[in-house]
N, C-alpha and C positions, 0 to 999 in steps of 0.2 A: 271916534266917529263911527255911528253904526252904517253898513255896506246898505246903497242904495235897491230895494228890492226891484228886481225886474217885471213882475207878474201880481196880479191880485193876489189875498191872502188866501190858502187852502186852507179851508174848514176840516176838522177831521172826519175822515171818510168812513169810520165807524160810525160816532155819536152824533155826527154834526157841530161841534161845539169848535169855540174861537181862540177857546186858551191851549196857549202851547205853553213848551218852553225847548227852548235851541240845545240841541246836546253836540250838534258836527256842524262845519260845512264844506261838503265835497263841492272841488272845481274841476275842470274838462276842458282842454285844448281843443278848437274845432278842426275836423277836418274840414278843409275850403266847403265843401258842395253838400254837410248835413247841416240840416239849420234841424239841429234839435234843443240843447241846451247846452251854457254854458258852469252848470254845477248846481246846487241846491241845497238848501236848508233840511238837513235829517231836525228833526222834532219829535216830542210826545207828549199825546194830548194829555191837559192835567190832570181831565175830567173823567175820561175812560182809559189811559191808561196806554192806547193804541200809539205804536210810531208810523212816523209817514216823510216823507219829501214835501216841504214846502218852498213858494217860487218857482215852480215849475208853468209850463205852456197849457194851452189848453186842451182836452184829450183830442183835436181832429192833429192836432203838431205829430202827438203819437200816433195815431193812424195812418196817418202818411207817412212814417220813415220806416213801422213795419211793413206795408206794404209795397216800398220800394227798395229797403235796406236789411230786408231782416235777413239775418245770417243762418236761421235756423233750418233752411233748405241745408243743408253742407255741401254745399256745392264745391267746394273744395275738393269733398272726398265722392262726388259724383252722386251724391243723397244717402251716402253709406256714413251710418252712426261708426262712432269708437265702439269696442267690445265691453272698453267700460260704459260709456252710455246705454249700449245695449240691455247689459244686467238691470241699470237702472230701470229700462221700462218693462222687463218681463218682471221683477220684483213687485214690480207696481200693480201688473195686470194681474198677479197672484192675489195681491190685498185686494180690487178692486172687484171682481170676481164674486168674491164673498157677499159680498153687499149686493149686486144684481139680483133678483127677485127671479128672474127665466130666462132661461135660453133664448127666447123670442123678443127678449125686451126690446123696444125700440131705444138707440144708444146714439147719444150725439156729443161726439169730441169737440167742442172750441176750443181755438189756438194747438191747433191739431200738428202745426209744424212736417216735419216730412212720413208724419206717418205710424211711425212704430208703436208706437201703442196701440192704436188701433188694429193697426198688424199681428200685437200680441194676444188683441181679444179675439182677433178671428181663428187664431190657431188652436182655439177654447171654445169654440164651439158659436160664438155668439154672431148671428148672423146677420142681425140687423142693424150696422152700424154705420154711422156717418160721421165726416168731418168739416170740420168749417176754420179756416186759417185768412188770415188778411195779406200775407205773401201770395201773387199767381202761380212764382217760384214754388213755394214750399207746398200750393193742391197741387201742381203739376207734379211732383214726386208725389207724394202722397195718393193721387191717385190712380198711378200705375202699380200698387198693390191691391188694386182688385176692391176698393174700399169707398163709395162717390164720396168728392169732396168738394165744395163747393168756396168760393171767395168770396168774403164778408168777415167784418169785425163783430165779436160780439153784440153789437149796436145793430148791426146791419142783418142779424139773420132773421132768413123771414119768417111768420108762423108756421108751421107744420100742419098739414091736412088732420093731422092727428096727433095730438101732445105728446113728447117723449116720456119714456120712462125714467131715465134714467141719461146726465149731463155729467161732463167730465173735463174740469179745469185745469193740468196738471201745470203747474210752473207760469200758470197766466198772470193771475188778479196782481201778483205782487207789481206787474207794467202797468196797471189799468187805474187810468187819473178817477175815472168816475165811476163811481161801483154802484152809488145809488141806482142808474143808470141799466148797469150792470146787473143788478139782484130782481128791477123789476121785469130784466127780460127773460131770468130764469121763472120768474113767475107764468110768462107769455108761452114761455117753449115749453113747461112740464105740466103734466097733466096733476092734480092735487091728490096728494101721496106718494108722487115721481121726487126722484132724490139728486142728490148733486154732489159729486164729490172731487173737493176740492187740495190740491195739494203746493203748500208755497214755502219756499227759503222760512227758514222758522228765527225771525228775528229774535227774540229772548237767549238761542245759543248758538247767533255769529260766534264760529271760532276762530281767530287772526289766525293759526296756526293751520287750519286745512286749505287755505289759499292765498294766492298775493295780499297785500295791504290794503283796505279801504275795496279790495274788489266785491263785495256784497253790497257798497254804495258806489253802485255802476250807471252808467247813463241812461239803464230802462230800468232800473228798480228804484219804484215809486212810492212800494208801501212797503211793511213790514212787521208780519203777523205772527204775532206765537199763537199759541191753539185756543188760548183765551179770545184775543183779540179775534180772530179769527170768528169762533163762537159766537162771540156779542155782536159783529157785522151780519151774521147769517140771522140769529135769533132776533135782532129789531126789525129782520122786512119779512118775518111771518117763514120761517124757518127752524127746524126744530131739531138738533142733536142727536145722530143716532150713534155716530160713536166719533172718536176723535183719538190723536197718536202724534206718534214722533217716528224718523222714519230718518237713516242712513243710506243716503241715495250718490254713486258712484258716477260721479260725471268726468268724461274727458279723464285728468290725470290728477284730477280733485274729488272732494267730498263734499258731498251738500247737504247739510245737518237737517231735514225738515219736518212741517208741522204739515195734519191734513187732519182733514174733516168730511162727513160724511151728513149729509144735514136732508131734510124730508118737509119737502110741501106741505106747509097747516094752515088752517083757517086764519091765522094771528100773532103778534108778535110772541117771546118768551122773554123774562128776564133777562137782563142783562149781568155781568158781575165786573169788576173792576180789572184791569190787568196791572198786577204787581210783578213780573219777571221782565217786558219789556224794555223800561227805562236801563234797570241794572245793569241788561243783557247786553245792551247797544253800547252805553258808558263802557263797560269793561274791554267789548270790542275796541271800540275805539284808542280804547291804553293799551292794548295789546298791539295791535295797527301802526302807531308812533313807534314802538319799540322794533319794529320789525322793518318799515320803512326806514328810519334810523341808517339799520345797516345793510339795508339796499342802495343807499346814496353815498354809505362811506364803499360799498362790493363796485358799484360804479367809476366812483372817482381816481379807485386804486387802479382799476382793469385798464385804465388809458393813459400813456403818458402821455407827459402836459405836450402840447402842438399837434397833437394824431388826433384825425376823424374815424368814426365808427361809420358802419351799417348800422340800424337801428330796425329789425324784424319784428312787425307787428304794430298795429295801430289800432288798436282795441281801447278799451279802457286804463290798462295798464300803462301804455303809454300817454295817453291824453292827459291822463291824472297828472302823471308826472311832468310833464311839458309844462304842464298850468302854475305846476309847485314851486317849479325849479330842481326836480329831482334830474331832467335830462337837459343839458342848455346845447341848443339847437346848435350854435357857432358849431360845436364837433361834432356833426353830423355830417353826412354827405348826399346821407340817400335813406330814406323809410321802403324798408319790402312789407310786402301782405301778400298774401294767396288768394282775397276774397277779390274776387274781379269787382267787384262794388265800388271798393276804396283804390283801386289802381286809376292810373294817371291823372290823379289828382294830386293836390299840394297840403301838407302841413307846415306852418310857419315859412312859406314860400322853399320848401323842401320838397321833390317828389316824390310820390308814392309808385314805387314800380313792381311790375311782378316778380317771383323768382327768376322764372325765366330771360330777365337780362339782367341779372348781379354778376354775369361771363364780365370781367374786364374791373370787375370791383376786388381789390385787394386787403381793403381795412378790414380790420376786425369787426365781428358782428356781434351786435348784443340782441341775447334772443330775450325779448319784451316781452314773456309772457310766462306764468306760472302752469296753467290749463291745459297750455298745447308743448311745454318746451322739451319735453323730450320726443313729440311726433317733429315738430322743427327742426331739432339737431339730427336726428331721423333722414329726415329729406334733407339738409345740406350735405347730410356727409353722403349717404349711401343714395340719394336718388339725383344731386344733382353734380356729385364728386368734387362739391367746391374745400379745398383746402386752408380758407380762413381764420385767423387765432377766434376762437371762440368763447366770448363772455356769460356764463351760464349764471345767473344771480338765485337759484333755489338747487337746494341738494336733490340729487337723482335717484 
């Protein structure tokens, strides 16, 4: 019996076109108070070749949990990136740079998050720049780097007295349900022969092995580009190719394999080409994913014996996933922690979500839920909160 769809069918966000075919379907535990989704259909189009998330909400669902929920403020760490994140965007600003035409360009960041990139372009001389994020959280950091940033979704920025030069996506499009949407406001905001460089997870080489299982089909990654795919979305809305790459980008205590492009305002569309690395890419991901999740559920099952509850640290994706799979069963659980004031005092599976700050008096073992952060995790239990708990550590260190 095929699963009831929740949502109308999503046409593919490159070509337009209705034929798919299903390669995954990731599912998601809700926390009580997000109403985002409960999992979705990974797909690729037959026709161009692009994968995407099908069954999804409609793009205001996504606008509103980044704008309420987005974690990309780090508020945790008081708006301070990891050292590895950090590299990530002065690497970036190095490539980016290049491509900039003057010192004086006019430079507009969307999904500008708390900042650092822009932070890295002003330290390069480039003086004219702006941000635009749909968190108030994540302008408010951002704008106390000296850099105006304004609140709005891509959708929502307004004209410019004067068309920019030069637009900057990094780590966006792959959230963003409607790109049509999307491509005609980059038409709005740059002036013709202003460019736009765009940088996203490069779907064709998800590798299972640089991150948790099935973590690259997360609850905000919507689409999924390799540089082709990528190309043929830019080049059908009158978009034209100036150069395009792959790009090893150091996030948190991960890697993020990706694809970008650098694309320049024309009169009319280009050709389009087919994309033959996508489907492969995702398939192979996915057999790697099973293998690997595999013996994350037999590292779990062993770590507790039978009648003992856990802590369960972290409510991210990694745990949602698994909640939904059966990879975590609630009964031995006691208590979910998170750092992210967001998701505190709230409930999973009628379990609560508390801060660190009151696991004083919790004794079970913890299992840190998470690949990205798990050695800043074990980090603060041991050495900032002196908690002494047997500790479940499910990836090598």
């Amino acid at each position: 019996m095929s699963r009831r769809r929740a949502f109308a069918q999503r046409q593919c966000p490159v070509c337009g076109s209705g034929r798919s075919r299903l390669l995954f379907h990731q599912s998601f535990e809700r926390l009580l108070h997000v109403e985002l989704l409960e999992g979705y259909d990974v797909i690729v189009c037959l026709d161009c070749g692009a994968g995407f998330a099908d069954d999804i909400p409609e793009q205001s669902v996504f606008d509103d949990y980044y704008r309420d929920l987005s974690k990309y403020d780090n508020a945790v760490r008081g708006g301070k990136e990891s050292p590895a994140s950090k590299s990530r965007f002065e690497e970036a600003a190095s490539g980016i740079e290049t491509f900039v035409e003057t010192q004086d360009a006019r430079i507009l960041e969307i999904g500008c998050g708390s900042g650092h990139l822009l932070d890295a372009l002003a330290r390069r001389s480039f003086a004219n720049l702006r941000g635009a994020d749909p968190s108030p959280a994540c302008a408010s950091v951002a704008g106390e780097k000296s850099v105006p940033v304004e609140v709005a979704t891509v959708s929502s920025i307004p004209a410019p007295e004067k068309p920019y030069d030069f637009l900057i996506l990094m780590g966006v499009i792959e959230h963003i349900r409607d790109l049509d949407c999307t491509v005609d406001q980059f038409h709005r905001l740059l002036r013709i022969g202003g460019r736009v460089y765009i940088e996203v997870p490069d779907g064709s080489r998800l590798d299972p092995s640089l991150d948790a299982p099935f973590q690259e089909f997360s609850m905000e990654h919507i689409n999924f580009f390799s540089t082709r795919s990528l190309t043929n979305l830019m080049h059908r809305r009158g978009f034209r190719a100036i150069a395009t790459g792959r790009a090893r980008r150091a996030q948190n205590e991960t890697i993020c394999l990706s694809a970008y492009g650098v694309y320049e305002r024309s009169y009319g569309p280009s050709p389009m080409e087919r994309d033959t690395e996508t489907e492969r890419g995702i398939a192979a991901y996915v057999q790697g994913c099973q293998l690997q999740d595999s013996r994350i559920r037999s590292r779990i099952e062993e770590a507790l014996p039978r009648g003992e509850k856990m802590t369960v640290w972290g409510v991210g994706t990694h745990t949602l996933r698994l909640l939904a799979t059966g990879g975590l069963d609630p009964s031995r659980i006691s208590v979910f922690v998170d750092s992210n004031p967001k998701y505190q005092r709230h409930t999973l599976r009628g379990i609560p979500v508390i801060s660190p700050g009151e696991m004083k008096g919790h004794s079970e073992p913890i299992l840190i839920s998470s690949r990205g952060f798990q050695r800043e995790i074990h980090d603060q239990i041991r050495n900032r909160l002196g908690l002494t708990n047997r500790l479940i550590l499910l990836y090598e260190t």
